[in-house]
MMTF fields as JSON, N, C-alpha, C and O atoms, coordinates in Angstrom:
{
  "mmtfVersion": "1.0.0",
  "mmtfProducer": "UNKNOWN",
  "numBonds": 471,
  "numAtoms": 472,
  "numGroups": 118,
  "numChains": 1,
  "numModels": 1,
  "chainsPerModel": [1],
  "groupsPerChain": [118],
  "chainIdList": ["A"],
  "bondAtomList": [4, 2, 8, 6, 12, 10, 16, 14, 20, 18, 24, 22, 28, 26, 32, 30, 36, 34, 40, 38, 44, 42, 48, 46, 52, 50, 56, 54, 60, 58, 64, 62, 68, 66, 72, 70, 76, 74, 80, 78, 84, 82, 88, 86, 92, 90, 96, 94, 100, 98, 104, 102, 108, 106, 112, 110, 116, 114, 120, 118, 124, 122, 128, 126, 132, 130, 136, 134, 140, 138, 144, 142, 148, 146, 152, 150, 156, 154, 160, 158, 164, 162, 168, 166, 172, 170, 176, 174, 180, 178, 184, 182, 188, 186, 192, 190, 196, 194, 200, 198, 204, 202, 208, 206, 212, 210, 216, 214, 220, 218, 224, 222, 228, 226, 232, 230, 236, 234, 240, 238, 244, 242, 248, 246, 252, 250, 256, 254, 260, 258, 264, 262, 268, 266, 272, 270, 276, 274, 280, 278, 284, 282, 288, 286, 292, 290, 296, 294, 300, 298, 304, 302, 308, 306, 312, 310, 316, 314, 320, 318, 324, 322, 328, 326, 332, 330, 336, 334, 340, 338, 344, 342, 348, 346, 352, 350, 356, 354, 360, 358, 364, 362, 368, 366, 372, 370, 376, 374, 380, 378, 384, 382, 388, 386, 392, 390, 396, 394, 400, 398, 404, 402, 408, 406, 412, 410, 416, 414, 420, 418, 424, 422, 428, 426, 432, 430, 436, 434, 440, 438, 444, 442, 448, 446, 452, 450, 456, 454, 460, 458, 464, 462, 468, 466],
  "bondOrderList": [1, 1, 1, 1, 1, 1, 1, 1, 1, 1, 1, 1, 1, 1, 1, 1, 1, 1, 1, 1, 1, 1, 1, 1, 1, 1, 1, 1, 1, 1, 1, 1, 1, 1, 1, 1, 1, 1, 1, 1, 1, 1, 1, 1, 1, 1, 1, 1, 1, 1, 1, 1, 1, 1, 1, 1, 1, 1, 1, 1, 1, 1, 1, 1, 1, 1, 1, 1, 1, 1, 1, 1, 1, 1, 1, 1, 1, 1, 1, 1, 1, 1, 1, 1, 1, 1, 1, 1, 1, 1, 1, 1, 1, 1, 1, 1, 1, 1, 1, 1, 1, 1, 1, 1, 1, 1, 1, 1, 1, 1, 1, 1, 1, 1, 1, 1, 1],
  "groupList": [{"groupName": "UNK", "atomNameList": ["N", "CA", "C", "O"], "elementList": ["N", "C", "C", "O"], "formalChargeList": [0, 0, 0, 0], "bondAtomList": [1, 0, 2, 1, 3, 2], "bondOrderList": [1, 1, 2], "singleLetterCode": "X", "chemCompType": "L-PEPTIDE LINKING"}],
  "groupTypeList": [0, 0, 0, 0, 0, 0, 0, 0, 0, 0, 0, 0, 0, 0, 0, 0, 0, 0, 0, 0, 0, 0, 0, 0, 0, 0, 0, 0, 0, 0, 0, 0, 0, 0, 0, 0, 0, 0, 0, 0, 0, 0, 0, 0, 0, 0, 0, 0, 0, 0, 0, 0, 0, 0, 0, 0, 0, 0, 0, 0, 0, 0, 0, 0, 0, 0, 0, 0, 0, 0, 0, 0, 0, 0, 0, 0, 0, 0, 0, 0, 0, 0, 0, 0, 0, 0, 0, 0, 0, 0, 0, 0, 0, 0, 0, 0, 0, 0, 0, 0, 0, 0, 0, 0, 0, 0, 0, 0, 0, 0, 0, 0, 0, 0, 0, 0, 0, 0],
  "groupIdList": [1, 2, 3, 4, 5, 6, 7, 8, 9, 10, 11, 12, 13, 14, 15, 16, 17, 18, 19, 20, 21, 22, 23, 24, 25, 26, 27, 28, 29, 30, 31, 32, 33, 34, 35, 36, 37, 38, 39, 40, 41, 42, 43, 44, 45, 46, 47, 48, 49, 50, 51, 52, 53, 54, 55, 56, 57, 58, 59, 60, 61, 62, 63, 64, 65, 66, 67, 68, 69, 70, 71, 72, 73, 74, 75, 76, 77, 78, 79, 80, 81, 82, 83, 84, 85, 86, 87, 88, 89, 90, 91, 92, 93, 94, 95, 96, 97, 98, 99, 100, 101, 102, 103, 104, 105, 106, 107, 108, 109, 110, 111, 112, 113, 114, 115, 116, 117, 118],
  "secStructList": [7, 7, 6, 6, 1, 5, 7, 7, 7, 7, 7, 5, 1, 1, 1, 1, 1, 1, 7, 7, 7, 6, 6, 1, 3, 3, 3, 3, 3, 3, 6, 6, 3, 3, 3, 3, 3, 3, 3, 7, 6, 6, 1, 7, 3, 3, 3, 3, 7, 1, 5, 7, 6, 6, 6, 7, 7, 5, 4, 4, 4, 1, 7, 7, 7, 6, 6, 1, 7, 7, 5, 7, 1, 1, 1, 7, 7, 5, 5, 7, 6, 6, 6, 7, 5, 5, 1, 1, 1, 1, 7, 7, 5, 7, 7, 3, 3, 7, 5, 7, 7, 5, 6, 6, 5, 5, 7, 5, 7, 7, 5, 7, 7, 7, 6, 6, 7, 7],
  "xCoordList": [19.939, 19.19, 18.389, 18.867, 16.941, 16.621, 16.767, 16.973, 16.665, 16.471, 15.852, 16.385, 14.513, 13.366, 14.018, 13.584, 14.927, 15.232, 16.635, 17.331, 16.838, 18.632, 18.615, 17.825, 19.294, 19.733, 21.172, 21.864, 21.211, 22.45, 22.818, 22.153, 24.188, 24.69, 25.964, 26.336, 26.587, 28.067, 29.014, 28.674, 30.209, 31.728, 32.204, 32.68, 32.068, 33.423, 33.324, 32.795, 33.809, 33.648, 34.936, 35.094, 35.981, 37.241, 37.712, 37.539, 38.466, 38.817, 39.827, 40.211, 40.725, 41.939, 41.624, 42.319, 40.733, 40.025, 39.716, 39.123, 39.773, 39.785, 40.533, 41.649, 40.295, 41.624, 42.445, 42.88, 42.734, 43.564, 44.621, 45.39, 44.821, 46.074, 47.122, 46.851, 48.848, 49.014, 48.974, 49.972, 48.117, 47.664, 46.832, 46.382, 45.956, 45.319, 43.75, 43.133, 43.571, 42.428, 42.017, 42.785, 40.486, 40.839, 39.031, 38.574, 38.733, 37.564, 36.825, 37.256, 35.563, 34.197, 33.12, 32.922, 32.612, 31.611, 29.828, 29.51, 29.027, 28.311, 26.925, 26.579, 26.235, 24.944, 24.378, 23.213, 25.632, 25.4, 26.262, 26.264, 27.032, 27.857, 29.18, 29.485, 29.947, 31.585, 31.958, 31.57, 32.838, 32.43, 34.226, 34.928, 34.65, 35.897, 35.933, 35.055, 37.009, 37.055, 38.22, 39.2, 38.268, 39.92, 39.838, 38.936, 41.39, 41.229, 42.075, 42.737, 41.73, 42.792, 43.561, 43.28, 44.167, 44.558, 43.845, 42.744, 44.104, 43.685, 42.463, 41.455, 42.461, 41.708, 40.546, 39.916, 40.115, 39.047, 38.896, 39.849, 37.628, 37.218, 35.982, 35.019, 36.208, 35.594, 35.367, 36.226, 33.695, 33.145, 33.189, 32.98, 33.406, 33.148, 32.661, 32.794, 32.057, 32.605, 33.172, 34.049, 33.425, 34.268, 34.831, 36.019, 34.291, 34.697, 34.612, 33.835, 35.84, 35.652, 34.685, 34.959, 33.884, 32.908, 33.474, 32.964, 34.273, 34.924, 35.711, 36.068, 35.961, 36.845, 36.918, 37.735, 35.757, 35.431, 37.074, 37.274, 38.002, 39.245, 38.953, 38.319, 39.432, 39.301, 39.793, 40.982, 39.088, 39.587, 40.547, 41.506, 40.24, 41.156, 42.393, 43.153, 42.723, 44.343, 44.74, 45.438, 44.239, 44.425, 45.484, 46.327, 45.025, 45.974, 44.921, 43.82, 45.57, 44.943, 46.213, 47.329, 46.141, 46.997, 47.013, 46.145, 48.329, 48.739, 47.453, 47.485, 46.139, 45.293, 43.875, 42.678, 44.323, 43.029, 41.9, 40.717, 42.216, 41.66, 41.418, 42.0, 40.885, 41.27, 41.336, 40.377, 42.358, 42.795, 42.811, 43.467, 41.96, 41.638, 43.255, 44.109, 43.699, 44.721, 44.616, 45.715, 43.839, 43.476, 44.303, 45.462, 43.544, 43.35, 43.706, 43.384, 44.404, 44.555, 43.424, 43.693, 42.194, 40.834, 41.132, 41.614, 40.868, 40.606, 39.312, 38.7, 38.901, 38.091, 37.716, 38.203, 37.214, 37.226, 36.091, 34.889, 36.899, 36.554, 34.767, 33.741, 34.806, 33.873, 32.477, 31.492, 32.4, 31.636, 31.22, 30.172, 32.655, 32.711, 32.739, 32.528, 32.959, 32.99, 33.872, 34.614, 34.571, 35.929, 36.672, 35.946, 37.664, 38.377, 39.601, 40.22, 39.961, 40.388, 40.016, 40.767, 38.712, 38.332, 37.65, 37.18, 37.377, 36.962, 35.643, 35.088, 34.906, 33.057, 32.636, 31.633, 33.44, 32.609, 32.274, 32.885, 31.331, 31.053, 31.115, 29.945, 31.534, 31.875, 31.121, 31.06, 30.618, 29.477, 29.877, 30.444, 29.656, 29.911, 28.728, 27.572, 29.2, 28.563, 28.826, 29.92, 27.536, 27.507, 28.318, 27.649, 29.683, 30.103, 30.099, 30.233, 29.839, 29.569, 29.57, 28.633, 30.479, 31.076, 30.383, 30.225, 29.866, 29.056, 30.047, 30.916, 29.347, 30.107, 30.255, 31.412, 29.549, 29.921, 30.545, 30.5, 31.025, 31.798, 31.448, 30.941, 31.885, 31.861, 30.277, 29.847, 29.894, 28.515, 28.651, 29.012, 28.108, 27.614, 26.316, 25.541, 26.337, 24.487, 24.257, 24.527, 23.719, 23.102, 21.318, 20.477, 21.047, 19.686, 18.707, 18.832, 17.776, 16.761, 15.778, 14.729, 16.308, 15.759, 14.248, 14.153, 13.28, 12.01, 11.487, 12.132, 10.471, 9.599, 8.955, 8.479, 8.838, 8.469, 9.175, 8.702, 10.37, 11.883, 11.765, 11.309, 12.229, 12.347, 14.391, 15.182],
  "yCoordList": [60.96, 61.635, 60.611, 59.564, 61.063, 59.817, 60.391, 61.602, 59.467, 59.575, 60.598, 61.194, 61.089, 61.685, 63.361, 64.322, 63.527, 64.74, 65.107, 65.959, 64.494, 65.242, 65.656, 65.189, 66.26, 66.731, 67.039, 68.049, 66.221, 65.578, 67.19, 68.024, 67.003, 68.73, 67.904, 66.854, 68.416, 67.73, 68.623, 69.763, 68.166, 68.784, 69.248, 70.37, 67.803, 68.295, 67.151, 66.345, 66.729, 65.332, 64.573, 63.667, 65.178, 63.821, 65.217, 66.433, 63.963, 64.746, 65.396, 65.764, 65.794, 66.035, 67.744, 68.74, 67.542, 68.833, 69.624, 70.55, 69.932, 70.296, 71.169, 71.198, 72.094, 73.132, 72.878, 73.707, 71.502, 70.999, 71.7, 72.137, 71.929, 72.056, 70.914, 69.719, 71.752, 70.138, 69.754, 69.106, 69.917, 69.265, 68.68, 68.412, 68.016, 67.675, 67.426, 66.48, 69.267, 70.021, 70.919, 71.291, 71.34, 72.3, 73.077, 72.859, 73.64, 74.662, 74.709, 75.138, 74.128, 74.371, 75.398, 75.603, 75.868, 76.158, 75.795, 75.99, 75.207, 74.363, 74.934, 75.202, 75.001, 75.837, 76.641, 76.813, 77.394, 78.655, 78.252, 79.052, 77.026, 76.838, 76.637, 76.295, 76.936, 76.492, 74.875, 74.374, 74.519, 72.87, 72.742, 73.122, 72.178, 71.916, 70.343, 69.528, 70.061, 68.617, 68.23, 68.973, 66.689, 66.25, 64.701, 63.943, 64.828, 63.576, 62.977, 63.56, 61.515, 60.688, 59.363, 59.289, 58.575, 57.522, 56.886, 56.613, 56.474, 55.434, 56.385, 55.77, 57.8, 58.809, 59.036, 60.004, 58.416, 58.517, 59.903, 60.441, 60.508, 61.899, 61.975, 61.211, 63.395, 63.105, 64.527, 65.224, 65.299, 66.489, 66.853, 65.901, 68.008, 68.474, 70.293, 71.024, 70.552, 72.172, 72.787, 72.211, 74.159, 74.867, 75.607, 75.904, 75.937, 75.932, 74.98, 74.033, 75.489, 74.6, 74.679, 75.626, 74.101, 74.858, 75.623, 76.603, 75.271, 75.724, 77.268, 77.789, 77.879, 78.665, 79.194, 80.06, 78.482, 79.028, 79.246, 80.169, 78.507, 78.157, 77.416, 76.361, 77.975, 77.905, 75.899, 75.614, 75.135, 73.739, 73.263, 72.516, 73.694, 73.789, 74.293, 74.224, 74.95, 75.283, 74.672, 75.198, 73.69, 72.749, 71.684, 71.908, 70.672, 69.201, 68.327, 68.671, 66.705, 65.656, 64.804, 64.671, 64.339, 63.556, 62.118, 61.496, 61.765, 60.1, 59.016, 57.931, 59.55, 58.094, 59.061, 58.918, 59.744, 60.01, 61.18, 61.183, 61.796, 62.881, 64.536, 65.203, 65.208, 66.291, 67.187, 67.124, 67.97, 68.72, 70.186, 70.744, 71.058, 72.513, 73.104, 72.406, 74.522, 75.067, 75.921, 76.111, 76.298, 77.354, 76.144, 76.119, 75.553, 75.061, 73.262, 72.523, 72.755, 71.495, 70.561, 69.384, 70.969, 70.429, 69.195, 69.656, 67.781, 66.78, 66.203, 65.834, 66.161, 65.474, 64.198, 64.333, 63.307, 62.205, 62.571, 62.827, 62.49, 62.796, 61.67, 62.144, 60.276, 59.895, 59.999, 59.562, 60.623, 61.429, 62.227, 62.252, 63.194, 64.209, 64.584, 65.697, 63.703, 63.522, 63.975, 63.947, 64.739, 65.017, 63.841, 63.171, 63.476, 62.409, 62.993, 62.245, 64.621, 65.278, 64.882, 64.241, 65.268, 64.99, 66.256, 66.325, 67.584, 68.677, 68.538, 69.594, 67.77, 67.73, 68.02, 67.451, 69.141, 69.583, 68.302, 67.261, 68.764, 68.057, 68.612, 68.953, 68.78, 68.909, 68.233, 67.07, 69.163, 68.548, 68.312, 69.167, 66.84, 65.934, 65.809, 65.956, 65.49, 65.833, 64.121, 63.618, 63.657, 62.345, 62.552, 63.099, 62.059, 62.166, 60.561, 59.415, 61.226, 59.975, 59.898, 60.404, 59.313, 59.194, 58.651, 57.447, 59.054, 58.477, 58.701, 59.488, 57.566, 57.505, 59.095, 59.372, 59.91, 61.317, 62.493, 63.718, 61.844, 62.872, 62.454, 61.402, 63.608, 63.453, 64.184, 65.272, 63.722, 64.778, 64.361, 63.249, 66.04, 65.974, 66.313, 67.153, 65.15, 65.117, 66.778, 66.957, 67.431, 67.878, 68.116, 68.504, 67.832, 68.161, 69.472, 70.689, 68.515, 69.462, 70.525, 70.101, 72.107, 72.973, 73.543, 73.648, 73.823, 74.204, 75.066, 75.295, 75.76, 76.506, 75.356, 75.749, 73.799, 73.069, 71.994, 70.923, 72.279, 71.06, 71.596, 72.64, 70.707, 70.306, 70.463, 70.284],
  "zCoordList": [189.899, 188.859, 188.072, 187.634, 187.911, 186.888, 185.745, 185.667, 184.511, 183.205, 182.735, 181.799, 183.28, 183.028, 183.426, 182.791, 184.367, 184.907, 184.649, 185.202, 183.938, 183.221, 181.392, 180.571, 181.227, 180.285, 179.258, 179.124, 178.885, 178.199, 177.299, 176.685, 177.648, 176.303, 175.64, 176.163, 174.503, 174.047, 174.68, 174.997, 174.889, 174.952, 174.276, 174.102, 173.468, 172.112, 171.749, 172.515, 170.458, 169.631, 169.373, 168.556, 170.343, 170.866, 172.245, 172.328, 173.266, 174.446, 174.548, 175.658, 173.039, 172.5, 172.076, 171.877, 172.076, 171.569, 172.539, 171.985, 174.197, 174.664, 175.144, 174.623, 176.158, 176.446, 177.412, 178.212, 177.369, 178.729, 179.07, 178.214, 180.572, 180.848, 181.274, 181.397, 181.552, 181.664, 182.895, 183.212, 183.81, 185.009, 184.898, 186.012, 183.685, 182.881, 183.816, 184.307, 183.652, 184.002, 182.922, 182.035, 183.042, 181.859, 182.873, 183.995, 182.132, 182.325, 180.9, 179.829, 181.215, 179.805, 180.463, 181.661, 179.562, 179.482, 178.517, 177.344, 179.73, 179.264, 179.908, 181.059, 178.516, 179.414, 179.899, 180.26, 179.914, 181.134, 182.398, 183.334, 182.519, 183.724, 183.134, 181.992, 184.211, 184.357, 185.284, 186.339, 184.272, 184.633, 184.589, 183.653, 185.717, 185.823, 185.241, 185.525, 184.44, 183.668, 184.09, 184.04, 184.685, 184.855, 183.693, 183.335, 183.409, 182.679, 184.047, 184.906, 183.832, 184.456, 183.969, 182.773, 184.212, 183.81, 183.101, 183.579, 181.936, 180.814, 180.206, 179.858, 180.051, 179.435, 179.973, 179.548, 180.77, 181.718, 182.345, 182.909, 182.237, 182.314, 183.021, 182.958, 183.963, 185.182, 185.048, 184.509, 185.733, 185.753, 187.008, 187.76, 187.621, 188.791, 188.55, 187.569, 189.956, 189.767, 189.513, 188.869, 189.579, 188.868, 190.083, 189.965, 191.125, 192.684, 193.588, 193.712, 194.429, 195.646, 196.888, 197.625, 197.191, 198.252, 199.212, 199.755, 199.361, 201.164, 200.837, 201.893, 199.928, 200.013, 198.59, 198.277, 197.437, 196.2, 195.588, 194.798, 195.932, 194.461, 193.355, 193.385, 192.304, 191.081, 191.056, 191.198, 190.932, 190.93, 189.787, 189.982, 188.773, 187.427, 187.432, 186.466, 188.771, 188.885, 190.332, 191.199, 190.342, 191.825, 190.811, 189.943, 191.335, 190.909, 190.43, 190.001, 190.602, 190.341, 191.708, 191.206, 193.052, 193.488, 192.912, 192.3, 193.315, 193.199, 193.283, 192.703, 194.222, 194.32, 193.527, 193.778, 192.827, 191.471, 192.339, 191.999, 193.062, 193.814, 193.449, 194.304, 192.661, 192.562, 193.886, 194.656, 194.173, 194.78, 194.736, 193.855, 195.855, 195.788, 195.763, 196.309, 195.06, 194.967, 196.37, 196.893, 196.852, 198.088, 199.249, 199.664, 199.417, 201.018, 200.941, 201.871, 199.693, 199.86, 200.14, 200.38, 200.133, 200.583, 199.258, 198.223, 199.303, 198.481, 198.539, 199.541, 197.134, 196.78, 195.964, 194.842, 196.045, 194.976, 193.762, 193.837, 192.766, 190.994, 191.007, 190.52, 191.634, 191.295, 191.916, 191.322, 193.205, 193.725, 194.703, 195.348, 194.739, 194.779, 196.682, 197.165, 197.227, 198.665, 198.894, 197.913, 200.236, 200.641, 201.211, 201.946, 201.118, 201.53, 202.437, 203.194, 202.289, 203.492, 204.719, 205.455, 205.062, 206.383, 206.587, 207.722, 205.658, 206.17, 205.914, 206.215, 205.517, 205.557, 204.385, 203.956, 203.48, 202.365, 201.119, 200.874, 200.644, 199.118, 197.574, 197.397, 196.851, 195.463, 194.547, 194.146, 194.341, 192.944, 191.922, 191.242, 191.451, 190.089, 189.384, 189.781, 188.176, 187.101, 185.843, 185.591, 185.343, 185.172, 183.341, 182.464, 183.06, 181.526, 180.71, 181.14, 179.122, 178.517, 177.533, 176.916, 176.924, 175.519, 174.553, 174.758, 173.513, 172.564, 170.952, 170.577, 170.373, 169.063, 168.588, 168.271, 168.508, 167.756, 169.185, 169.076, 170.29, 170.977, 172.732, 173.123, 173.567, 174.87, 175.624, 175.241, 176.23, 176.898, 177.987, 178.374, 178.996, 180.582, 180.648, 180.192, 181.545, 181.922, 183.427, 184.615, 182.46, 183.874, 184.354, 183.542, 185.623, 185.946, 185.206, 185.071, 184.869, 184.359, 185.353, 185.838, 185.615, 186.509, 185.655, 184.432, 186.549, 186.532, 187.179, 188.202, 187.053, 188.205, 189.069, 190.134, 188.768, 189.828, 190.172, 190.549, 190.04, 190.145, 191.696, 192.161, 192.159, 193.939, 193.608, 194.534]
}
């Protein structure tokens, strides 16, 4: 994404403030989208979809495994939090989403859509 074509929104103004569950997933709504949020080790917070491609499960009631992967609840399909590749082996991809902490709170960058966005 360049600079010129994203669009920064806030979260929330600490990550405590969120509606985590304790699989420490939670579900926002940002924009007009559903944005699955995982925290992970050392508070580090990571955006993905809100479905899984392969089989459209809710990702927010999946997991987080042992090597930092979020995990579909449907079909065990894994994905990596930092971009969004399957590390299963089943092909699909999972769309991530760029987060970023600024002195007054948390924001996800998402792409700026148009009548002449490619």
């Amino acid at each position: 994404m360049s600079s010129n074509n994203i669009q920064w929104h806030k979260l929330a103004d600490h990550i405590n403030l969120l509606p985590w569950q304790p699989n420490n997933l939670c579900v926002v709504s940002v924009a007009g989208k559903y944005i699955t949020l995982a925290r992970t080790s050392g508070d580090s917070i990571h955006a993905c979809a809100h479905k899984c491609p392969h089989a459209s499960g809710i990702m927010a009631d999946g997991f987080i495994d042992a090597l930092g992967n979020i995990v579909c609840p449907l079909h065990r399909y894994k994905f990596a939090l930092s971009n969004g590749r399957n590390v299963s082996g089943e092909g699909y991809y999972l769309k991530t989403y760029a987060i970023e902490q600024r002195a007054d709170g948390w924001y996800i960058a998402f792409e700026k859509k148009g009548i002449f966005s490619w």
